[in-house]
C-alpha positions in Angstrom: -133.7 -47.5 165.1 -134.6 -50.6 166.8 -130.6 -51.7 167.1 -129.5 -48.2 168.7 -129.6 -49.7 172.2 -128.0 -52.9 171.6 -125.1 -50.8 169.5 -124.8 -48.3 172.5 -124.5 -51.2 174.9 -122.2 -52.6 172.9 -120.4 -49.7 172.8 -120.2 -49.7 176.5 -118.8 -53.0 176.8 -115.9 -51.7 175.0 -115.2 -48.5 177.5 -115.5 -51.0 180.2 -112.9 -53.5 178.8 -110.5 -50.3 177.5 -110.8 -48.8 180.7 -112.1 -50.2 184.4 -111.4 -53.7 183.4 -107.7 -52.5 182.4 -107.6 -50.5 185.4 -108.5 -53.3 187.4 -106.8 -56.4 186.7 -105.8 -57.1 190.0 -109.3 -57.4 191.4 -110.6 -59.6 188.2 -107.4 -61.8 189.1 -108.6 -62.5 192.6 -112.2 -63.1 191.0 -110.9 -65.9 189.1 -110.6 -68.7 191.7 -113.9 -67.6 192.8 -116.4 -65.7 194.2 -116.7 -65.2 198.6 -119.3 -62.3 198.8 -120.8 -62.2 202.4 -123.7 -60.5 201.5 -127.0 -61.5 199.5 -129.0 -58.4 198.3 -132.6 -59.6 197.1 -133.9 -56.3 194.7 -136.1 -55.6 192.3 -135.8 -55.2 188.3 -136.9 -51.8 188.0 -134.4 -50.4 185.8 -133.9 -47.7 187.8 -132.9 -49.0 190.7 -129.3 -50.5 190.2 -127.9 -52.0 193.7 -124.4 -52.2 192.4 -124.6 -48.4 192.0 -126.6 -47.2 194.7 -124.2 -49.4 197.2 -121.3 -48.5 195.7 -119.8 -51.5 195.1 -117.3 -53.5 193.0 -117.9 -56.8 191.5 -117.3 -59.9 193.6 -118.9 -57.8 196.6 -122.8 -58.7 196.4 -124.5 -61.8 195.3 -127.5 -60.2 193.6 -130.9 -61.4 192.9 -134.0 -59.2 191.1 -137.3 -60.1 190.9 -140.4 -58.0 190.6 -140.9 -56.5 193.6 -138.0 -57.5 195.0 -140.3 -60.4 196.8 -139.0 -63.4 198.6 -141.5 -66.4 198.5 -142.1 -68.7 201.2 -140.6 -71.8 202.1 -142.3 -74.2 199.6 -140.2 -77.3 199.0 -142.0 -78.7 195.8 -141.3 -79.9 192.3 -141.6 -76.1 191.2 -138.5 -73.8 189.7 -137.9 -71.6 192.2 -135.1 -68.9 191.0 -135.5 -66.5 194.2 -135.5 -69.5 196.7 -132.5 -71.3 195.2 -130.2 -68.2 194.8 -131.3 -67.9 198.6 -130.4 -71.4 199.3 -126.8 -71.3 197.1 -126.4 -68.6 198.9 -126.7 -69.4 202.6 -126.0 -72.6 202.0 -123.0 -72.9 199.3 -121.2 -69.1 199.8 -122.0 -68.8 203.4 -123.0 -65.2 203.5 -123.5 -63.6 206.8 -126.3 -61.1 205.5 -129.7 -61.0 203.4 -130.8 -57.7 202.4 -134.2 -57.1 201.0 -134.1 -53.7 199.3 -137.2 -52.4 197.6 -137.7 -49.1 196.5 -140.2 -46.0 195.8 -141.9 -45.9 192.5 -142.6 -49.8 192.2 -144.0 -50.7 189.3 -145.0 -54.2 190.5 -146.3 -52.8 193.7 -148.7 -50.5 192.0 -149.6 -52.7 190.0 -150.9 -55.3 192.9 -152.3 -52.3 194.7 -154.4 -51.4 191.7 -155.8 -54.7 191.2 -154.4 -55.0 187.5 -152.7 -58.1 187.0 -155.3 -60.9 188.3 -155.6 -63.5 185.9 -154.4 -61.6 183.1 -150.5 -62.5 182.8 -149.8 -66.0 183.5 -146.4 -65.3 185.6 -147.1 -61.6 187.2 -150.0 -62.6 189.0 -149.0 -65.2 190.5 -146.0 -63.7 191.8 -147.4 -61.1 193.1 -150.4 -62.7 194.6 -148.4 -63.3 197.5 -148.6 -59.5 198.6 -152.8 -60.0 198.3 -153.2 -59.8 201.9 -151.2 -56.8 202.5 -152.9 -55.1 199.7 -156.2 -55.0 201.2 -155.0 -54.6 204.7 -153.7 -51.3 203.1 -156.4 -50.5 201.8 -158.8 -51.0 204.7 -156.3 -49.0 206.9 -155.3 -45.9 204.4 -157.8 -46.3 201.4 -158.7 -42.3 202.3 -155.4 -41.2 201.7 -153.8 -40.4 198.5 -152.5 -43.3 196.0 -149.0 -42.3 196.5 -149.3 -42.5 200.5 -151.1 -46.3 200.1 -148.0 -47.3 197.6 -145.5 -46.4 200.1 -146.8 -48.7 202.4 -147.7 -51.3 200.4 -144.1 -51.1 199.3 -142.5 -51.1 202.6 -144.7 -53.7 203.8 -143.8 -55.8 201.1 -140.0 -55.9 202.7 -141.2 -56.9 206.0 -143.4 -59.6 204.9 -140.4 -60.8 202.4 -138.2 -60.6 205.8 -140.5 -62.8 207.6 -140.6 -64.9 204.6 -137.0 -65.2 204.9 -137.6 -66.5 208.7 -139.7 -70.1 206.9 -136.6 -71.4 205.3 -134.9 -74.1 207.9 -131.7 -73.4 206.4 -132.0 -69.5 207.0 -133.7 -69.6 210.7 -130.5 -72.2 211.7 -128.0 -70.1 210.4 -130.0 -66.7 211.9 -130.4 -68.9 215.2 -126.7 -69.6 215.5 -126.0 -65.7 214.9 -123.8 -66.7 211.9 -126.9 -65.0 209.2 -128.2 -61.5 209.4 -131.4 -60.0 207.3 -132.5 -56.8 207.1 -134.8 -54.7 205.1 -134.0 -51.6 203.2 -136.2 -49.2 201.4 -134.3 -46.7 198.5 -136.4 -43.2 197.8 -135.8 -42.9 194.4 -137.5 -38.9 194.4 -134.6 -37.9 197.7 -132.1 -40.8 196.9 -132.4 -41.6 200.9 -132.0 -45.6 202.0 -134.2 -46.2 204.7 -133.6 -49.3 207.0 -136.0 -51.5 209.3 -136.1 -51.2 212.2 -138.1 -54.3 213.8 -138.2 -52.9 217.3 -140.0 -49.8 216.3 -141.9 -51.8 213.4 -140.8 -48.6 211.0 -138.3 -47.4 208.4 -135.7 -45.2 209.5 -132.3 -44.0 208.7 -129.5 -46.5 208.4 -128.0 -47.5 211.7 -124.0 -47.7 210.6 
C-alpha cells in the first residue's frame, strides 16, 4: 500500500501532539520567542542514524544539519547554493553556538559508495558531493587495499570527519571564533553494530572513547 507510511506517520503526529507535546508545554512555550542552541551537530541522512535520539535530546537543544556523509565543504565563497555552509554560517554567525560536531557513523551508505567508485558521473548531485572525499579514497586504498572492505570503509568513514573538521578550520568566520576560544569542533563517529560514539582525539590522530 503505497500510503501506509504516510498514514502511520501521520498517525504519529497525533501521539506526539496527544501526548509529549501536552506533556510538554512549558518547554514549547520557551521555544516560542526563539531558538538559543549552543551546539551545531553536522550528520548524515542515513535513516538510521537519528542525532536527536542517539544524543538524547529535546527540541530547541541542537541545531541540526544532514547531508550525505555528513560532509562539510570547504570555504568557497561563490555564487553557488550552499545549504551545509550557510547553516554553518547562521549558525556561528547568527545563534552564536559554542560547538560544531561532525558525527558520522558505521554503515555509510555514501561512504561506500565513494569507496567503490560508483557514483562518478552518473548522478548529477551525489558525485559531486562526494568528490570531495576523492583523495582520501585512494589514500585508503593505497594504504589498506589488502584488507577486507569493511576494514577500508571504517577508515574511509572516520577520515571523512577529520577532513570535514579541517574543512571547518577554512571558514574565516569559524577559525576567528575558534581563535578567540569562544567556538569548539569536534569529531564523533557512532557504531551503529555496538551503539558506541567514538570521539577524535587530534593529539593521538585516532578515535577513542568520549572524553566527558
Amino acid at each position: 500500500m503505497p500510503m501506509q507510511w504516510i498514514r502511520r506517520f501521520a498517525q504519529g503526529y497525533r501521539t506526539f501532539r496527544q501526548n509529549y507535546f501536552e506533556e510538554h508545554q512549558r518547554l514549547f512555550h520557551e521555544l516560542r520567542s526563539g531558538q538559543e542552541p549552543k551546539v551545531m551537530l553536522v550528520a548524515c541522512c542515513d535513516s538510521r542514524v537519528e542525532p536527536a535520539i542517539i544524543l538524547d535530546s529535546e527540541p530547541g537543544d541542537l541545531f541540526i544539519v544532514r547531508n550525505i556523509a555528513n560532509l562539510i565543504p570547504p570555504y568557497e565563497p561563490d555564487s553557488h547554493r550552499h545549504g551545509t555552509s550557510a547553516a554553518l554560517e547562521f549558525a556561528v554567525n547568527n545563534l552564536g553556538v559554542n560547538h560544531v560536531v561532525v558525527m558520522g557513523h558505521a554503515e555509510c551508505g555514501g561512504i561506500a559508495a565513494a569507496l567503490a567508485g560508483e557514483f562518478g558521473t552518473a548522478t548529477e548531485f551525489i558525485g559531486p558531493w562526494v568528490s570531495s572525499i576523492g583523495p582520501l579514497r585512494d589514500a585508503v586504498i593505497d594504504e589498506a587495499g589488502s584488507r577486507p572492505a569493511s576494514e577500508q570503509q571504517r577508515l574511509l568513514e572516520q577520515r571523512s570527519i577529520v577532513h570535514s573538521l579541517e574543512n571547518l578550520a577554512t571558514f574565516p568566520f569559524v577559525s576567528q571564533r575558534m581563535a578567540e576560544g569562544e567556538l569548539f569542533i569536534h569529531g564523533w563517529y557512532f557504531d551503529i553494530h555496538t551503539g558506541d560514539l567514538l570521539a577524535y582525539d587530534p593529539e593521538a590522530g585516532r578515535f577513542g572513547p568520549l572524553p566527558f
